[in-house]
C-alpha positions as a Markdown table, in Angstrom:
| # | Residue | x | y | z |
|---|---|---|---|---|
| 1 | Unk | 0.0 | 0.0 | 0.0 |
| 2 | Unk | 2.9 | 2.3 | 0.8 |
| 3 | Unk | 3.8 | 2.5 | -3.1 |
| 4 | Unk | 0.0 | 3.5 | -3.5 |
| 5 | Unk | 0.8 | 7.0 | -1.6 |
| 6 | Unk | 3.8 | 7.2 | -2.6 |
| 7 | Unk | 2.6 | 7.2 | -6.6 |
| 8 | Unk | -0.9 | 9.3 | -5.7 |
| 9 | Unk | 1.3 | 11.9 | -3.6 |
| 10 | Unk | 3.8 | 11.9 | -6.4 |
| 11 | Unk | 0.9 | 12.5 | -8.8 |
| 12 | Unk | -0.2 | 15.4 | -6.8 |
| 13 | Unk | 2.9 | 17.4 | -6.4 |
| 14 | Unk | 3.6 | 17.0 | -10.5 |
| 15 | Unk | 0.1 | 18.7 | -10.5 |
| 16 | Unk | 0.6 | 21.1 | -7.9 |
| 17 | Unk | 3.7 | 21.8 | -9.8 |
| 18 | Unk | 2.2 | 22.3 | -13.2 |
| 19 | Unk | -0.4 | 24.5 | -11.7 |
| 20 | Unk | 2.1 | 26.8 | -10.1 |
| 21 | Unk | 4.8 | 26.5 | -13.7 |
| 22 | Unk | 2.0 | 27.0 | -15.5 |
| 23 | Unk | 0.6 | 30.3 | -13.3 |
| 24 | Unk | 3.8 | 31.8 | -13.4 |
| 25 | Unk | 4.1 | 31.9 | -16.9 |
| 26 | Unk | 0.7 | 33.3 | -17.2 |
| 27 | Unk | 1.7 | 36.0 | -15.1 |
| 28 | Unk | 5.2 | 36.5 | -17.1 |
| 29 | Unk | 3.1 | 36.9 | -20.3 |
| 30 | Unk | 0.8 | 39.3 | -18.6 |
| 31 | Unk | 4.2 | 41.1 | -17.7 |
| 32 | Unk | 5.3 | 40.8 | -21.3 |
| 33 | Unk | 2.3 | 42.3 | -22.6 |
| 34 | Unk | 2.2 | 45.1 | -20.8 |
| 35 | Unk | 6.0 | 46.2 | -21.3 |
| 36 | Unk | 5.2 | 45.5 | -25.0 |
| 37 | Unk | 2.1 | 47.6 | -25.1 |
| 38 | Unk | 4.7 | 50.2 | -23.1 |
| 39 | Unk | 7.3 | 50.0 | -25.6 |
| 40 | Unk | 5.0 | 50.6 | -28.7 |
| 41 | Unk | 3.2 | 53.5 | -27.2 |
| 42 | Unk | 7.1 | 55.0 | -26.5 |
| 43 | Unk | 8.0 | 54.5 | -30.1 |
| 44 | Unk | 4.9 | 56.0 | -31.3 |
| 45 | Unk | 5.6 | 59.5 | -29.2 |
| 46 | Unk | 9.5 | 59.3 | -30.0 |
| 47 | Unk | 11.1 | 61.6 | -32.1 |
| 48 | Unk | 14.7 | 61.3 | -31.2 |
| 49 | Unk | 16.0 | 58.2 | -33.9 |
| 50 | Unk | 18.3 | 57.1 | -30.9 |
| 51 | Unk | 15.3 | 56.4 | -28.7 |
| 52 | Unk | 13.6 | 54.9 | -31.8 |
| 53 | Unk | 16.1 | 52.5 | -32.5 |
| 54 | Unk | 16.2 | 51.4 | -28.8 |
| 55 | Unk | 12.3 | 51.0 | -29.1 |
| 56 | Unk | 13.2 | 49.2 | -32.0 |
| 57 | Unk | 15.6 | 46.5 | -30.5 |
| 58 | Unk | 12.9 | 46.9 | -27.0 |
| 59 | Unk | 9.9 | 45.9 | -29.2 |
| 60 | Unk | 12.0 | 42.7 | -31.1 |
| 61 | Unk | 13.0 | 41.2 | -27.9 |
| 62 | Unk | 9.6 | 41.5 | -26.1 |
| 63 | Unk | 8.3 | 39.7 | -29.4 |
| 64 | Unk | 10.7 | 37.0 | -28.9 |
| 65 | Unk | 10.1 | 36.6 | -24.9 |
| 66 | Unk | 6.2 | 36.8 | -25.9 |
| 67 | Unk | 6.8 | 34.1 | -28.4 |
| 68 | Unk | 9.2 | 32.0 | -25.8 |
| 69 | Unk | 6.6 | 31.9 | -23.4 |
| 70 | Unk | 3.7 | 31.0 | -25.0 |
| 71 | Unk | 6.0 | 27.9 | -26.6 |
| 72 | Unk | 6.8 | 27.4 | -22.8 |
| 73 | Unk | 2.9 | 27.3 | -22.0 |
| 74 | Unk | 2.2 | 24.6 | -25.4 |
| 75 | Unk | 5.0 | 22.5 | -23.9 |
| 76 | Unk | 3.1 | 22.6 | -20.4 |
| 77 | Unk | -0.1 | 21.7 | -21.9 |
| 78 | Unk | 0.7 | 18.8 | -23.7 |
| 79 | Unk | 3.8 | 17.4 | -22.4 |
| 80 | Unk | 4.3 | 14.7 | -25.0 |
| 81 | Unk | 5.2 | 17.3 | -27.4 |
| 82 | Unk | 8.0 | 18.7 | -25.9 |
| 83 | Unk | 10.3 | 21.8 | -28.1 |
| 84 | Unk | 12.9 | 19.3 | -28.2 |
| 85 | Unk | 10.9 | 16.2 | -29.3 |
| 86 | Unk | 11.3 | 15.2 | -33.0 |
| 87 | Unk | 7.0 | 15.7 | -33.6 |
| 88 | Unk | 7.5 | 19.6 | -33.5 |
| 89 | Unk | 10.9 | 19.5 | -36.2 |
| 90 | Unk | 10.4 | 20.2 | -39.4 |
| 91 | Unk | 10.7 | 17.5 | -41.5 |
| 92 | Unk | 13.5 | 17.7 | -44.3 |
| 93 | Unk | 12.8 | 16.5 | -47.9 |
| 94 | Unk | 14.9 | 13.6 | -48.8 |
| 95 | Unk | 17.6 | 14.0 | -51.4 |
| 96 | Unk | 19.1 | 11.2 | -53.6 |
| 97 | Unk | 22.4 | 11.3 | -55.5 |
């Protein structure tokens, strides 16, 4: 019986623990959006080309954490597609010589 509880309290803290994974990175896209929504409405008021291009580069990585996360929060959701399994690779045509 003792592997019983040991499997079922197992069970619960992989839950508990994709709960809480899965929360904070809900909460880090809700971060990410808003400093994206920030860094758009600064390059729309900037006039200065320095402070453009830094909105710019500000606005690219944003994009890329947004894009990270949410490939983050897939992964969560259905584990058996991990980014590193083989499913999600593109496959390459075959070539023959």
């Amino acid at each position: 019986m003792k592997t019983k509880d040991k499997s079922s309290s197992r069970s619960k803290k992989q839950t508990k623990s994709f709960g809480q994974d899965r929360n904070t990175l809900l909460q880090n896209l809700q971060e990410t959006k808003r400093e994206l929504d920030m860094a758009q409405l600064g390059f729309n008021q900037s006039t200065d080309p320095d402070l453009i291009e830094f909105y710019l580069f500000e606005i690219d990585a944003l994009r890329a954490r947004h894009t990270y996360l949410l490939r983050r929060i897939k992964a969560l959701e259905s584990p058996q597609l991990s980014p590193t399994s083989p499913q999600l690779a593109p496959e390459s045509p075959q070539t023959t010589q």
